[in-house]
N, C-alpha and C positions, 0 to 999 in steps of 0.2 A: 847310352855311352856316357860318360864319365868327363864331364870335360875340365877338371879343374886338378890340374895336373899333381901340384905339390900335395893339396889335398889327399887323391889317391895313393902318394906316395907313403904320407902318413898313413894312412888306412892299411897299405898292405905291412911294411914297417913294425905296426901294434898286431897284428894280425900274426905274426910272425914269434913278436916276443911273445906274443900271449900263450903263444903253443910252447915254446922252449922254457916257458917261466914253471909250465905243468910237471919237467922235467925234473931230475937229480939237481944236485949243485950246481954242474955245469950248465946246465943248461939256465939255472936263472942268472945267471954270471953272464951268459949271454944275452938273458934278456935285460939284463942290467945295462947293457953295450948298446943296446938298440935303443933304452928307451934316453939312452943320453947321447944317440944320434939325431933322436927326433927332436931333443932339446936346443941342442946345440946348431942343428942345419933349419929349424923348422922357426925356435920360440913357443913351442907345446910344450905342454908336461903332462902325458898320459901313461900312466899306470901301469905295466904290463898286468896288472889282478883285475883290470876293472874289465865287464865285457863288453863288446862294442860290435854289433852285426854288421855284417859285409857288404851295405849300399849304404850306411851311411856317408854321409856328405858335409865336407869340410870346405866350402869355398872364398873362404880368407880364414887361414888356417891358426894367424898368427894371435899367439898370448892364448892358446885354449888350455886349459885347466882340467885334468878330468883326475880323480882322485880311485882309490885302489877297487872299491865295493860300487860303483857305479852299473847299473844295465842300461845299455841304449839300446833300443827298440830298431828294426828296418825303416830304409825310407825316410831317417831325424836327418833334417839340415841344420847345421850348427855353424852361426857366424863367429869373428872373430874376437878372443877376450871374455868369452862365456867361461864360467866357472861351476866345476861341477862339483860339492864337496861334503864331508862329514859335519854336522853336528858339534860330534868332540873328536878327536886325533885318538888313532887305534881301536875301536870302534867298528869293524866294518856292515856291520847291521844297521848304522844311521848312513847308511850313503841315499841318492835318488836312485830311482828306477822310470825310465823315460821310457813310451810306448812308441808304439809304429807312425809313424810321418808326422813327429811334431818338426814344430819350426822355432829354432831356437835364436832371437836374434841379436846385434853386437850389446857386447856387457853386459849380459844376465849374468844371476848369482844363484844358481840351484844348488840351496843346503839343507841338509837334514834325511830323515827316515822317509820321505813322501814319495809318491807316485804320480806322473804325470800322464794323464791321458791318451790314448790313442788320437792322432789331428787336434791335439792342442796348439796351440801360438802363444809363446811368450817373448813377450813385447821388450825392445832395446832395452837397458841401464835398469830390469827388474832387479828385485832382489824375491822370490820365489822360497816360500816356506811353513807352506802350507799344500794340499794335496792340489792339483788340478784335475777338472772331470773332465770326460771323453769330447772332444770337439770347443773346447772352451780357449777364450785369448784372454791373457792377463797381461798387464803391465803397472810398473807402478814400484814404488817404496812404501808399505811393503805391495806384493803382487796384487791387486783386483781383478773380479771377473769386469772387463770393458764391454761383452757384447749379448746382453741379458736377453735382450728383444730381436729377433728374428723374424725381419720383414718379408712376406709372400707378397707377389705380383701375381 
C-alpha cells in the first residue's frame, strides 16, 4: 500500500499527463494543465515526456525536478529536491535512465546521458555524472563509489 499520500497524487497526476501528452494538440494542452497543477499544488516539475513506472515513490515530494527524456525504473524511491536532468537543453538523448529499486536521496543532482543501476543508492547533496553499476551507493561531489568491500559473517 502506498502510504505517502501527496506523493501518490503526483504519481497518478504524471501518469495521466503522460498518456494525454501521447495525444493531438489537445491533448498536450492538457497535459500542459496537469503538469502546472503538479507545479503549482506540489513544488515538482515533472515532465509530462519523461517516463516514470507506476510504484515509484515520492515520499517528500517537494522541489523534485525530473526533465522531459528521463526513465525511472519500478520500485526508485526518490526523496525531496532530487534533480533529474539533460547535459545540454533540447537534447533528449542526454537525459538519465534509472533502474528498478534505486534509492535516490535529498539533493541529488542526476545529469547527463548515464545509467543507473538496478539497487543503486545515491547518497544525499550528490551530484551524479558518471554511470552507476548494479547494487552500487555513491555519494559525493562529484559521485564515488562509498561501499567497494563487502563484508560476509
Amino acid at each position: 500500500m502506498y502510504r505517502f499520500k501527496a506523493g501518490k497524487k503526483i504519481l497518478k497526476l504524471h501518469l495521466m499527463a503522460n498518456k494525454f501528452n501521447k495525444k493531438g494538440f489537445i491533448g498536450k494542452f492538457i497535459a500542459d494543465r496537469i503538469k502546472k497543477k503538479i507545479i503549482y499544488n506540489f513544488g515538482c516539475y515533472i515532465s509530462p515526456k519523461c517516463s516514470i513506472a507506476d510504484t515509484v515513490v515520492f515520499p517528500h515530494p517537494t522541489g523534485i525536478v525530473i526533465g522531459e527524456g528521463v526513465v525511472i525504473g519500478k520500485g526508485t524511491t526518490i526523496y525531496q529536491n532530487v534533480t533529474f536532468g539533460a547535459a545540454r537543453r533540447g537534447q533528449s538523448n542526454l537525459y538519465p535512465q534509472v533502474g528498478e529499486n534505486v534509492t535516490v536521496y535529498a539533493g541529488a543532482v542526476i545529469i547527463g546521458d548515464i545509467v543507473i543501476g538496478d539497487n543503486a543508492v545515491i547518497g544525499a547533496n550528490s551530484v551524479v555524472n558518471k554511470d552507476v553499476k548494479h547494487c552500487q551507493t555513491v555519494a559525493g561531489i562529484p559521485a564515488k563509489e562509498i561501499n567497494k568491500k563487502v563484508r560476509t559473517l
